[in-house]
C-alpha positions in Angstrom: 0.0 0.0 0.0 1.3 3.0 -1.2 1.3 6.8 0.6 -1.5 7.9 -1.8 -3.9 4.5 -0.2 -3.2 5.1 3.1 -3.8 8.5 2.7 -7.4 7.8 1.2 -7.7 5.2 4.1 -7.4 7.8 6.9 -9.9 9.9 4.9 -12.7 7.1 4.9 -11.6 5.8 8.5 -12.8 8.9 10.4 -16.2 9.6 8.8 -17.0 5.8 8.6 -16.6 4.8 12.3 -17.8 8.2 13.5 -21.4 7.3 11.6 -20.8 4.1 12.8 -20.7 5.5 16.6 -23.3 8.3 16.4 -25.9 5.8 14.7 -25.8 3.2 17.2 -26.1 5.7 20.5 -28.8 7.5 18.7 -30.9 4.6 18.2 -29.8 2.7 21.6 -30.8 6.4 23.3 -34.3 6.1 21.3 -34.7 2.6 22.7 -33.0 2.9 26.0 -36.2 5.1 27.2 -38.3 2.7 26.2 -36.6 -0.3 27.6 -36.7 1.7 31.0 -40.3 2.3 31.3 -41.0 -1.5 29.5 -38.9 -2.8 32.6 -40.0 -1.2 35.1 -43.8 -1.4 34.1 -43.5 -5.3 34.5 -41.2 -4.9 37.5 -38.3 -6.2 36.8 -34.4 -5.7 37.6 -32.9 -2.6 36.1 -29.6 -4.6 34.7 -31.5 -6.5 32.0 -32.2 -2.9 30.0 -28.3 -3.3 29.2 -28.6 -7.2 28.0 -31.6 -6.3 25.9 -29.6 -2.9 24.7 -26.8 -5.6 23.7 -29.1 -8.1 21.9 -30.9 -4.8 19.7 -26.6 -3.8 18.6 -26.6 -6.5 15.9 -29.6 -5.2 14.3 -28.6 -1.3 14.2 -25.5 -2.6 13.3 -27.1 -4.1 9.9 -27.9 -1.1 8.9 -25.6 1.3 10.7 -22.8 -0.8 8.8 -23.9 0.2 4.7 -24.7 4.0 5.7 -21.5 4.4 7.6 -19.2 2.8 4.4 -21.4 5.0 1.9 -20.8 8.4 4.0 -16.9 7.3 5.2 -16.2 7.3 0.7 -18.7 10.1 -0.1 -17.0 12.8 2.5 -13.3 11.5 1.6 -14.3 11.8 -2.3 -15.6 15.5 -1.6 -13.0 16.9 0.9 -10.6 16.2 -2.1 -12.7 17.6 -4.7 -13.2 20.5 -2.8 -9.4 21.0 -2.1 -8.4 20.4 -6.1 -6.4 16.9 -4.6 -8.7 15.1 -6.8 -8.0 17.6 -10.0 -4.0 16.8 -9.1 -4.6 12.9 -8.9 -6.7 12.9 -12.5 -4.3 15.4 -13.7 -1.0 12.9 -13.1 -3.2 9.8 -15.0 -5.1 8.7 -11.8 -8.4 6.9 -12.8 -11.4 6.6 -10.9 -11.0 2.7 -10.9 -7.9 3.0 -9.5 -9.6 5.5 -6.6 -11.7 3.7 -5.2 -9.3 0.3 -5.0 -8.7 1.5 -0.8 -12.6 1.8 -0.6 -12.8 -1.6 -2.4 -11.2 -2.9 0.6 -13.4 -1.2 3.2 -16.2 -2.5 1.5 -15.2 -6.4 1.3 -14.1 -6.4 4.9 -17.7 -4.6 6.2 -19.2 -6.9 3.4 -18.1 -9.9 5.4 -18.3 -9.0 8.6 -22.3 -7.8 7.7 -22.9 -10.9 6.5 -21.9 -12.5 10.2 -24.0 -10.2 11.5 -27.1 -10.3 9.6 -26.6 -13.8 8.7 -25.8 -15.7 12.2 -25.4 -13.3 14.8 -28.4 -11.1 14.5 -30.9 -14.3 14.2 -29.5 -15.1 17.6 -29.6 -12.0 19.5 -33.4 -11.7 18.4 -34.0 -15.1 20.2 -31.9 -13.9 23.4 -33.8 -10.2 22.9 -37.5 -12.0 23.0 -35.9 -14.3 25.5 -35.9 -11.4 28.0 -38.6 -9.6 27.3 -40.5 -13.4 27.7 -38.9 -13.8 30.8 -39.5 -10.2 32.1 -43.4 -10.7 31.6 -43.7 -14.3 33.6 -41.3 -12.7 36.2 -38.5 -15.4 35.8 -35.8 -12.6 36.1 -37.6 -11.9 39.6 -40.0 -9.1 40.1 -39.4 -5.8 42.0 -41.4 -4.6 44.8 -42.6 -0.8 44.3 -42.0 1.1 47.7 -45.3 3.0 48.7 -47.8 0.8 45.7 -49.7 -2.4 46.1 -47.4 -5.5 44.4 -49.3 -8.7 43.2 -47.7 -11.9 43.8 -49.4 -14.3 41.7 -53.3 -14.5 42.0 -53.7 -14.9 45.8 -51.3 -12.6 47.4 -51.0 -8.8 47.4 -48.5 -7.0 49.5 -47.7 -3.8 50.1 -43.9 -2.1 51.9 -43.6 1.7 53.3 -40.0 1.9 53.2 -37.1 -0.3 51.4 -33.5 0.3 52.4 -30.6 -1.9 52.0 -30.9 -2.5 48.5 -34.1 -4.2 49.7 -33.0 -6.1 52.1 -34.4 -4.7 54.8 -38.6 -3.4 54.5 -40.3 -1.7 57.0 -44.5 -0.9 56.9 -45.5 -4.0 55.6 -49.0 -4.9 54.7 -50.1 -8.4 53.3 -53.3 -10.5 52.2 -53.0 -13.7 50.9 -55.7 -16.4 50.1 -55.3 -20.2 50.2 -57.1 -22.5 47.9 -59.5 -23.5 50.8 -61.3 -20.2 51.3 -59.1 -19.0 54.2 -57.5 -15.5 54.0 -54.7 -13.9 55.8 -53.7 -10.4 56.9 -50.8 -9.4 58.3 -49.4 -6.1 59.5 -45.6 -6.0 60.5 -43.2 -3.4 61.2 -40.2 -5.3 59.6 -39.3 -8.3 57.2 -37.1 -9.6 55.0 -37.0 -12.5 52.2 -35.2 -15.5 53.0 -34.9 -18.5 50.8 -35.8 -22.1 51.2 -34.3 -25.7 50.0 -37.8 -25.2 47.1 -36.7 -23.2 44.3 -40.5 -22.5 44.5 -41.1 -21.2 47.8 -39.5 -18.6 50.1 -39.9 -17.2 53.5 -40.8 -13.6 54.2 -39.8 -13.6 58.1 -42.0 -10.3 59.7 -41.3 -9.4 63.0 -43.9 -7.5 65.4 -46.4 -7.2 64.0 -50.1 -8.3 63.9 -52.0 -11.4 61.6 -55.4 -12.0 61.7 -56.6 -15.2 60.0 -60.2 -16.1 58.8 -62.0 -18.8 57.5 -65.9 -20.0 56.3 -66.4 -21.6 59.5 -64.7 -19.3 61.9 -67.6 -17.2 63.8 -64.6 -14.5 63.9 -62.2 -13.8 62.8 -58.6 -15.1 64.6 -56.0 -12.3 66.0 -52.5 -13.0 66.6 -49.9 -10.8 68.1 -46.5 -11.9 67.3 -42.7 -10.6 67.7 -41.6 -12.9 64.7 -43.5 -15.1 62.1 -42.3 -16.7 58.9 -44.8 -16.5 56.1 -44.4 -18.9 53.1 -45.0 -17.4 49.9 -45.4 -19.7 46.8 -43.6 -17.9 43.6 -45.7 -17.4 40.5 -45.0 -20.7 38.1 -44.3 -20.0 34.6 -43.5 -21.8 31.6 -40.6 -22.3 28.8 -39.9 -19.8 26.4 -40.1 -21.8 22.8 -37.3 -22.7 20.9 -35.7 -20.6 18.7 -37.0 -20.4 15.0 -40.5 -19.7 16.1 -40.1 -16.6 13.5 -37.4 -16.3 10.8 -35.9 -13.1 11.9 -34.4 -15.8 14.4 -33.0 -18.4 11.6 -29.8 -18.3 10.9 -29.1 -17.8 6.8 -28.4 -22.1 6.3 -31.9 -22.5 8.5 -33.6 -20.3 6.2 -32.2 -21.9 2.9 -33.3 -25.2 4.3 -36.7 -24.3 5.4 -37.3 -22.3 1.9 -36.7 -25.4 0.1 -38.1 -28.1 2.1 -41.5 -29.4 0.5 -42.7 -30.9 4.1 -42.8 -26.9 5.1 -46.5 -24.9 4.2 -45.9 -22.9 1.3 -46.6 -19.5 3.3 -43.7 -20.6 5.3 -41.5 -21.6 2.7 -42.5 -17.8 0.9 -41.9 -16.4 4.3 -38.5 -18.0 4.8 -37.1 -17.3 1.1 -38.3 -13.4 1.4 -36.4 -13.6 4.8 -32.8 -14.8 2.9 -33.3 -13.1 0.0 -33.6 -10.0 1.7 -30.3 -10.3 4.0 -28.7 -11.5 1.2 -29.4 -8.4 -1.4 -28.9 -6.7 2.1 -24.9 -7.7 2.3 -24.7 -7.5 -2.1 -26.1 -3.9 -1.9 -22.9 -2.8 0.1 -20.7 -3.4 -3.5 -22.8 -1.0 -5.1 -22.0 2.0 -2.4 -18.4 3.0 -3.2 -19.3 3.9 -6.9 -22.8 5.7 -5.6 -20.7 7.7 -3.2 -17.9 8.6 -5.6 -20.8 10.0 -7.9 -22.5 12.3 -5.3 -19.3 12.9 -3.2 -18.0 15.2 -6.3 -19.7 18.2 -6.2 -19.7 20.7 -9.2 -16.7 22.6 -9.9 -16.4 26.0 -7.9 -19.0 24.7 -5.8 -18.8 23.4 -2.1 -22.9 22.1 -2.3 -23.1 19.3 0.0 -26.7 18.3 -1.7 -24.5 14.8 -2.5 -24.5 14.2 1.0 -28.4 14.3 1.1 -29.3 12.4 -1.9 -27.0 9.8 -0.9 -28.8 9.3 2.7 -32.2 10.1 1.2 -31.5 7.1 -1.6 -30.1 4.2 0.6 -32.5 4.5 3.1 -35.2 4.3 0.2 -34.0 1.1 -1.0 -34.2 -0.8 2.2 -37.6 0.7 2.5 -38.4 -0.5 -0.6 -36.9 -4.1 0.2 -38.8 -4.2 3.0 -42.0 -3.8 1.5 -41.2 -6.0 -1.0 -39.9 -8.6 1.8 -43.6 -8.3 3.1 -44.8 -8.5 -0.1 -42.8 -11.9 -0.9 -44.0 -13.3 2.8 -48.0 -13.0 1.4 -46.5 -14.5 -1.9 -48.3 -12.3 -4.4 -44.7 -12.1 -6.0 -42.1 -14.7 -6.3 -39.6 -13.5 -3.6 -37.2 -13.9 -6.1 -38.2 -11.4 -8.5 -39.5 -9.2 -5.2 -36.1 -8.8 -3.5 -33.8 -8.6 -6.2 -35.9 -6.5 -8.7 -35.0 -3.4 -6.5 -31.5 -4.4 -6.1 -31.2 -4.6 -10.1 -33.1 -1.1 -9.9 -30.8 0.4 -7.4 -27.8 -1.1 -9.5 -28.5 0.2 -13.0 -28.8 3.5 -11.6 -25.9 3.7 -9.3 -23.4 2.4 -12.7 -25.4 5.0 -14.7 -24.6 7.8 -12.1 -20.8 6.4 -12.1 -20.5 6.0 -15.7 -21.3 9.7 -15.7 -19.0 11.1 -13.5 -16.6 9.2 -14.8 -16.3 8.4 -18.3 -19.0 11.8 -19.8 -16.3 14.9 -19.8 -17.5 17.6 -17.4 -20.6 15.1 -16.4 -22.5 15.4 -13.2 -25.2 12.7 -12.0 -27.3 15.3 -10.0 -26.2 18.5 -12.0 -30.0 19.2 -12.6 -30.2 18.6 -8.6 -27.8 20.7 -8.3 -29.1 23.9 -10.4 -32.4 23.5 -9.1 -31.1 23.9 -5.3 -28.9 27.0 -6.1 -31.9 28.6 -7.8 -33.9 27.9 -4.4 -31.1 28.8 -2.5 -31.0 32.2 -4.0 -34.1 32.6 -4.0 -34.3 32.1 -0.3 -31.2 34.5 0.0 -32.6 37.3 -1.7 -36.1 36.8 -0.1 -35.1 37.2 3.7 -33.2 40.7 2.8 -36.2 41.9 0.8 -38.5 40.6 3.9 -36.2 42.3 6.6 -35.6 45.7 4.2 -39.9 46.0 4.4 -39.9 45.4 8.4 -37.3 47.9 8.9 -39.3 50.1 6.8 -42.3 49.7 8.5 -40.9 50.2 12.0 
């Protein structure tokens, strides 16, 4: 690797992993909130927001990955348009091809490692991700008791705490009713407790001390009253069952599971359509990536004696419109009104004849510019804009 490739390699590392970085806090941020509230509505430990955070990275990532390689070439393309460096390196002989041979390399490596993501390691961290939130519902990862708010335990026990202090340890203004299958109900008062637990993985002990129980039943003419300085209440925990094995959905099959499942004649037909729409989809996914080096290097050149970054805009506004597009025609595929086939890679074909077109362009048609009428039509507005406000401020001053 010469100086010239490792000088375009510096230029495409920076903006690359930036976007890279600023994508995935933005959308972790977004779901972080969301996570929190989720949590703590069903009442369970704070820590597993950060394990579901972890199992959501791969699937930013999927798309985090193609945006950050398409922005890392377009802004190393136009910071050496903008500074002549490109008129210099096309003056000397320098072709295009021979450009974009460093972002060639960027894009294999981020090719491959997409296609672990989205292919293998995405499937499973949607099965951990459902998992947890599976888990959070039933109350396997244990449930939380609200300070100062009535907490059901199951269908026959409600309990209520004042005060919680060492990290729950110890609870203070405790207030509980339970039922038992036969009819009897309990209530108990105490001033303290605290959760022990038993040889049952089922059952555990909440041992109050001072405090008052009173215990009725059908047959009781009144109600019983006990006074007690320390009495261990067994509380049965809330069963619940397995989580189902993964595969249930094929955002949780791995890319081999999906081939097999799309081909297999003992499968339904909708989920044979459901599971090719689901691989042809990654894999147009991890293909579209090739096509991003020459789509930058077209709209990363901005006009000469212009510093417009409209390129910039287009590019976002175009790859986020083709995995729109995919995913409709993913959902389209899974109803099977269209081959999946033909659905998936029809846009991909789409996206590729204009992305070579926009390339052949800048590259091969002398003074040739993709979005040139883009590009007249936003300095016109611009202009437009530029003279309005002084016009518009000129009339207020006047008036005033």
């Amino acid at each position: 690797m010469n100086s010239l490739d490792r000088y375009m390699a510096r230029l495409i590392a920076v903006p690359l992993f930036s976007t890279l970085l600023i994508s995935a806090m933005l959308l972790v941020l977004d779901r972080m909130l969301r996570l929190f509230d989720f949590v703590a509505t069903q009442g369970g430990p704070i820590s597993v927001v950060w394990r579901m955070l972890a199992n959501l990275l791969p699937e930013y990532l999927g798309l985090g990955i193609p945006i950050g390689l398409m922005l890392g070439v377009l802004l190393a393309f136009r910071r050496i348009a903008t500074s002549s460096e490109l008129d210099v390196m096309r003056g000397v002989g320098m072709s295009y091809s021979r450009l974009l041979r460093v972002p060639y390399v960027y894009t294999m490596v981020l090719a491959l490692l997409n296609l672990g993501i989205v292919g293998y390691v995405q499937p499973q961290a949607r099965f951990a991700y459902e998992r947890l939130r599976f888990e959070l519902r039933t109350g396997a990862l244990g449930a939380s008791i609200k300070v100062g708010e009535f907490t059901h335990l199951g269908n026959r026990m409600t309990m209520r705490i004042e005060k919680s202090r060492d990290s729950g340890r110890e609870l203070s203004g405790i207030f509980v009713h339970a039922q038992t299958q036969k009819g009897d109900w309990l209530g108990v008062t105490a001033d303290k407790g605290r959760f022990y637990r038993t040889d049952d993985p089922d059952v555990i002990i909440f041992r109050l001390n001072h405090g008052v129980l009173i215990h009725n039943r059908p047959e009781f003419p009144a109600p019983r009253v006990l006074t007690f300085s320390q009495h261990d209440l067994p509380i049965d925990l809330p069963k619940f069952g397995s989580f189902r094995q993964r595969g249930g959905d094929d955002d949780e099959r791995t890319l081999p599971e999906l081939a097999i499942s799309g081909h297999s004649k003992a499968a339904p037909p909708e989920q044979r359509n459901a599971s090719r729409a689901e691989f042809h989809f990654r894999v147009t996914e991890v293909l579209c990536m090739f096509l991003l080096p020459l789509l930058a290097l077209a709209l990363g050149v901005p006009p000469k004696r212009s510093t417009s970054a409209l390129g910039v805009i287009v590019g976002i506004v175009m790859i986020v419109t083709y995995f729109k597009v995919s995913q409709y025609a993913q959902s389209v595929g899974e109803l099977g009104r269209v081959d999946p086939l033909i659905a998936l890679w029809t846009p991909l074909a789409v996206f590729a004849g204009l992305t070579f077109w926009m390339y052949y362009v800048i590259a091969y048609v002398p003074g040739g510019q993709p979005i040139g009428a883009l590009e007249r039509a936003f300095d016109k507005a611009l202009k437009a804009v530029t003279r309005y406000l002084p016009n518009r401020r000129r009339k207020h001053a006047v008036a005033a």
